[in-house]
N, C-alpha and C positions, 0 to 999 in steps of 0.2 A: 504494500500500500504506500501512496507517496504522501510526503509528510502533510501537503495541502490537504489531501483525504484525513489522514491522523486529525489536521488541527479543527477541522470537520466533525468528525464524530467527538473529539474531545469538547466543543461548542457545545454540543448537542447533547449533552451529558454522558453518553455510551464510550466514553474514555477507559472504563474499564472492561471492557469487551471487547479491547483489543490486548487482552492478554489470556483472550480463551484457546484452549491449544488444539489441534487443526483436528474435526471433526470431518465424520463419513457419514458425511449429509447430500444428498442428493443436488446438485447445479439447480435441477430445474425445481426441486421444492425453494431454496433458497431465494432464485429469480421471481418463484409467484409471492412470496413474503414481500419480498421488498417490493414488487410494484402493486401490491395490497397495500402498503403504507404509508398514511394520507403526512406527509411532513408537516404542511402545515395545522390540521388538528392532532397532531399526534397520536394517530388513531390505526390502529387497522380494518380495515375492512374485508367483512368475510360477508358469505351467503349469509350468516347466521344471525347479522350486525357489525356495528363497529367494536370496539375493546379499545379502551384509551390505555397506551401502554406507555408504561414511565420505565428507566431505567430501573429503580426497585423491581420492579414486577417480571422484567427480563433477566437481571439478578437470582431473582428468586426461581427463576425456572428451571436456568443453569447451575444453582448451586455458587455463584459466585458474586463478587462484590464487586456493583457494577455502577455504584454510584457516583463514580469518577474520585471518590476518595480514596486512595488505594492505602494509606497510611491512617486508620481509625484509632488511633491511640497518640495524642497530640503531645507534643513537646512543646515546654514552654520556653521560649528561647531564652527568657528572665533565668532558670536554672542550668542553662548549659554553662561549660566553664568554658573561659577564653578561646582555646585552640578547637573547640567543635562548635564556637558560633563563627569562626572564618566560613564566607560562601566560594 
């Protein structure tokens, strides 16, 4: 993926779902997903209705943390010591 793609889906919250490791998923399921999904209501659309999908809800499918926070346990840079608050 080229990084404009990356800073794309990292926009878009799905930052973390670029660190799902390479699935034996069918091309042509994946192609009807994605032109199912309406970008701008953030919705899928199926026969059945739409489904408004958030990053949580895609997270939670896959088992993984996909809320573009990839670090959930905060450090306060107030208690780092000198040489690990260097960037």
């Amino acid at each position: 993926m080229s990084e404009a793609n990356k800073a794309i889906v990292r926009e878009l919250g799905f930052g973390g779902l670029m660190h799902i490791p390479p699935m034996n998923v069918p091309h042509k399921l994946l192609k009807e997903l994605a032109n199912s999904f309406n970008l701008e209501k953030k919705k899928l659309d199926t026969r059945h209705g739409s489904l408004k999908i958030k990053p949580k809800k895609i997270g939670a499918a896959l088992c993984l943390n996909a809320s573009g926070d990839l670090f959930p346990n905060k450090v306060s840079f107030k208690k780092l010591s000198e040489e690990n608050r260097e960037f």
